[in-house]
C-alpha positions in Angstrom: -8.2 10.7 -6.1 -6.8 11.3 -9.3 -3.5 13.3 -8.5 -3.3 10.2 -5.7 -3.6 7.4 -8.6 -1.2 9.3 -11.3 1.6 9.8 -8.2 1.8 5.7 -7.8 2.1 4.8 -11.5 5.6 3.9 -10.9 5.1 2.7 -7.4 4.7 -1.1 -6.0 1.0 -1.7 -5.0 -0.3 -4.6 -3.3 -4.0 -3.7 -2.4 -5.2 -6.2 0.5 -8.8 -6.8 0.2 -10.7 -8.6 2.7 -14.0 -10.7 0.8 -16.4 -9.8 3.1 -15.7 -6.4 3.7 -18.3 -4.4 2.7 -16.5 -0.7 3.2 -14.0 -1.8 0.5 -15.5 -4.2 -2.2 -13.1 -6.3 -5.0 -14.0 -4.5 -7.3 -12.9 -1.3 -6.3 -10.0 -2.6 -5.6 -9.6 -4.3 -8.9 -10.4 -0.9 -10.7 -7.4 1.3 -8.6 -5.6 -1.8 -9.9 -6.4 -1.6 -13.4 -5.0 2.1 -13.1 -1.8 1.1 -11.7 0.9 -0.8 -13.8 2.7 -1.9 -10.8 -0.3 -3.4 -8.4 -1.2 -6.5 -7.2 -4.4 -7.2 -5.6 -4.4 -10.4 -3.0 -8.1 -10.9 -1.5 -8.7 -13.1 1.5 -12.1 -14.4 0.4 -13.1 -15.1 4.3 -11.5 -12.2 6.0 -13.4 -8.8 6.5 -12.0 -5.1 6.8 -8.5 -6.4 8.5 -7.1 -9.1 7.2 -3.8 -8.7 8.9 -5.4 -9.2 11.9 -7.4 -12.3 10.6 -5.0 -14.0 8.5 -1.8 -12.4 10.0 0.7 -15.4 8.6 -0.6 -15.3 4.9 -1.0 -11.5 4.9 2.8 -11.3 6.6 3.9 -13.9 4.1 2.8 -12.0 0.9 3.7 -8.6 2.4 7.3 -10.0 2.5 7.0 -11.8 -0.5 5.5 -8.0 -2.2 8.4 -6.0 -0.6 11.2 -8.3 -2.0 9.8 -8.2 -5.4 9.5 -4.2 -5.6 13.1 -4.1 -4.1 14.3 -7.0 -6.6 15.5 -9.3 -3.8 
């Protein structure tokens, strides 16, 4: 995991965390974050493991939102 986290220093992150997902807590998520300068975590408090499949328009909204910022549009 380490050679993963030191290859996306300078990489755009957005880690998508669903609230009640219990494979992939916040605060896992919160501490890849904390390694990476350029993440963003977004969670969707009511959502499980897929929350592009349970909230598709916010998740499609802040996907677009995340890929226009790292491409400075």
């Amino acid at each position: 995991r380490r050679g993963l986290v030191a290859g996306l220093k300078d990489v755009p992150v957005l880690l998508v965390v669903g609230g009640k997902d219990g494979s992939t807590p916040e605060p896992a998520a919160r501490e890849l974050a904390a390694q990476l300068p350029k993440a963003r975590v977004s969670v969707y408090r009511e959502d499980g493991h897929t929350p592009f499949v349970e909230s598709p328009e916010r998740f499609d909204r802040e996907l677009e939102e995340f890929a226009r910022a790292a491409h400075g549009r």
